[in-house]
C-alpha positions, 0 to 999 in steps of 0.5 A: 101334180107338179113337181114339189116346190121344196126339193127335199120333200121331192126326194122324200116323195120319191124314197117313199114311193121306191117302198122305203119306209117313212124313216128311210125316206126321211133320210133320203131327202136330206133330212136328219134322222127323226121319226116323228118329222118323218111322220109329220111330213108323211102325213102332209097332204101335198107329199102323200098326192105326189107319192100316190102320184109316184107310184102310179108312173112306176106301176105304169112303166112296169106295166109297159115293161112287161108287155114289151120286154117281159123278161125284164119286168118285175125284177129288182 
């Protein structure tokens, strides 16, 4: 999937796919704190796709970290 045209749902994308919450995530995209925007744009279809889409490239880089520098991989 493409990169999100708006880029403050991008960065919600990312937020959310890092593991923060629908509300952190909000924020870190460059919105002002509401909850129930923050729920609106989690349940846009495009948004989800590129957070699934997020969080598979993290499991993969993760993945591969751990078989090339195990020592590294799974830290926080």
């Amino acid at each position: 999937m493409p990169v999100l045209k708006n880029t403050r749902h991008e960065k919600f994308a990312h937020a959310s796919a890092k593991g923060n919450t629908v509300e952190e995530a909000y924020v870190a995209g460059g919105f002002k704190a509401n909850r129930g925007n923050a729920a609106h744009l989690n349940a846009n279809e495009s948004v989800q796709d590129r957070v699934a889409e997020n969080q598979g490239v993290a499991w993969h880089v993760n993945v591969r970290m751990q078989l090339f520098q195990p020592d590294v991989a799974f830290k926080d």
